[in-house]
N, C-alpha and C positions, 0 to 999 in steps of 0.2 A: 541416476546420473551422478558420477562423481564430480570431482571440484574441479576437478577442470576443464571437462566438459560445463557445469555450470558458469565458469569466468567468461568461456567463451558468450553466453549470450549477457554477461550482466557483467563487465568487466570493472574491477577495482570494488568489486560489490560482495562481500563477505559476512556471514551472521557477527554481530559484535560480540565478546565478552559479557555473560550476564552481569556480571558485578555495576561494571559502568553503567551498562543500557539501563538496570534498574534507576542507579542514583540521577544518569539524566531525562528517564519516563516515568517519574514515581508514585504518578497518578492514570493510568490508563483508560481508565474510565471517564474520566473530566477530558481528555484526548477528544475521544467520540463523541461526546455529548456536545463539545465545540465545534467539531467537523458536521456537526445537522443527523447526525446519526439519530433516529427514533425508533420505539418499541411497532413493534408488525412491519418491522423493515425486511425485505430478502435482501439481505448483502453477499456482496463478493470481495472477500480481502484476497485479493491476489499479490504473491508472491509472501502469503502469510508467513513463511520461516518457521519458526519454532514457536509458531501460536502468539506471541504476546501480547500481541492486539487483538487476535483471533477471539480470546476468550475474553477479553473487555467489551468486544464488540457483541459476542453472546451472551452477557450479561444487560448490554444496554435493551437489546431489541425485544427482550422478554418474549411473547410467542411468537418473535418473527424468526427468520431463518437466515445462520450463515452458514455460506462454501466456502473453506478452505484452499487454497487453491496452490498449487508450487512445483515447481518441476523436480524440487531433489526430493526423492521418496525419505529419506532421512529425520529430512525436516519436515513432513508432513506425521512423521510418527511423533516425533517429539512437539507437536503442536496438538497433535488426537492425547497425547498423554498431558500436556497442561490443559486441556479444553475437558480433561476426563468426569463425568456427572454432567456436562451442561448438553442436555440432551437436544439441543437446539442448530448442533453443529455439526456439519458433514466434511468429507475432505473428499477432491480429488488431484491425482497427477496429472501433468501433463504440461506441453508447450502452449504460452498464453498466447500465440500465435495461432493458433488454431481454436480458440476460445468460443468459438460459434460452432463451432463441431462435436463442442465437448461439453457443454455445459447443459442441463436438462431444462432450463427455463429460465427467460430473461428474470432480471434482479432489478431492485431499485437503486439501490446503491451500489458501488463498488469503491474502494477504498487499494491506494498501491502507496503502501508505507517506506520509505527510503530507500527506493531500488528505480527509481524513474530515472536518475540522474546513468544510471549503466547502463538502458535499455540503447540497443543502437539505431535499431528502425523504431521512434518512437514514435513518428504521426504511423507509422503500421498497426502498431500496436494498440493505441488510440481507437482507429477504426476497428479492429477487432473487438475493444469493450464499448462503443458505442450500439455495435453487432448486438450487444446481450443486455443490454439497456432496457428497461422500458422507457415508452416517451414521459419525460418528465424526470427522469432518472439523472441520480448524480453522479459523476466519478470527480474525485479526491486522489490530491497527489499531496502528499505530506514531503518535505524534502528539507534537507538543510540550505541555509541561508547562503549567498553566493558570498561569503568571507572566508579570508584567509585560513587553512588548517587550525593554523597555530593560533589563532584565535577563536577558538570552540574548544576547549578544553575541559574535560571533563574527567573528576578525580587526579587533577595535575597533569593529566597528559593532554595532546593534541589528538582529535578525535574526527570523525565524519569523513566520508570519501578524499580522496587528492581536490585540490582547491580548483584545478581544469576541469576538475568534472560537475562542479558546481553550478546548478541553475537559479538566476533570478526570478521571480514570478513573470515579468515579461519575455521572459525567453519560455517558459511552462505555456502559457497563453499562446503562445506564435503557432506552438508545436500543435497543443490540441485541439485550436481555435480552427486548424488547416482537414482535421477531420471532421468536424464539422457542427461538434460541442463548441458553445459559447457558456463565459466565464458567466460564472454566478456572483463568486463573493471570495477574498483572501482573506483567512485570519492568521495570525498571530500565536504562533503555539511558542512562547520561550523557553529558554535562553536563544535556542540556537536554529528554530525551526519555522516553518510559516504551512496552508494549508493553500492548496489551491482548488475552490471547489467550481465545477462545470457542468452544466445541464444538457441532457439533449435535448431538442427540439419536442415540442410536442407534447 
């Protein structure tokens, strides 16, 4: 999928600059371990990009199991090439729209690192990772904070989606809450981020 086939379903939604995204995630692994992420976890990062959670996340879960998951074949190569030795990790392509069609076995977790905020049909999409849930199972929406651009700045610039596209944790809740996940817990990932974690039933 090129770029712009991808805008289309994740609009205003593009891999960042490593430079930055380092200096403002420079712990990846204290990430996960705040989001409830544990070892013999099956997780699902979806919309992983270029791995950089991917491989924190297979690092946390030790013999447990994560998919990879992302529509641009691109960024699935360059995320099998940062994930490269952690023989814990698989990738597939494909539309998360169809995630119950594609995926070989429900997860316990699933994790959608800063791209919630693009997604257009997101109570759709919602029900589609609920689809691949186990009961008791968490999904996590990591997202930046509903403030201004130009007040998230990082390395001197203004950084994180357009400030319309910004969701507060009560508007994340509204969304997911409608397919039929109830909120767990919010944390507090700073400077600029929060987590939003939800359980399915059961």
């Amino acid at each position: 999928m090129d770029t712009e086939e991808q805008a289309a379903f994740f609009p205003a939604t593009v891999m960042p600059d490593p430079d930055w995204w380092q200096a403002l995630w420079p712990d990846p692994e204290g990430v996960v371990r705040a989001l409830g992420v544990r070892p013999g976890m099956t997780v699902l990062d979806l919309c992983c990009g270029d791995g950089y959670f991917t491989a924190a996340l297979a690092r946390q879960v030790e013999d447990g199991r994560i998919l990879g998951f992302d529509l641009d074949e691109q960024m699935l190569a360059a995320a099998a090439s940062v994930c490269a030795g952690l023989e814990n990790c698989t990738f597939l392509q494909g539309d998360a729209m169809a995630l119950h069609r594609l995926l070989p076995e429900p997860v316990d977790y699933s994790l959608m690192a800063n791209t919630f905020h693009g997604v257009p049909e997101q109570t759709a999409l919602v029900r589609e990772i609920a689809g691949v849930l186990k009961p008791g199972g968490l999904f996590a929406v990591v997202n930046w904070h509903a403030r201004p651009r130009v007040e998230t700045p990082v390395l001197g610039q203004a950084r994180g989606p357009r400030t319309e596209l910004r969701m507060t944790p009560e508007q994340v809740r509204a969304v997911v809450e409608a397919a039929g996940l109830r909120l767990d817990r919010v944390v507090e990932l700073p400077p600029y981020h929060y987590g939003a974690l939800f359980r399915l039933p059961g």
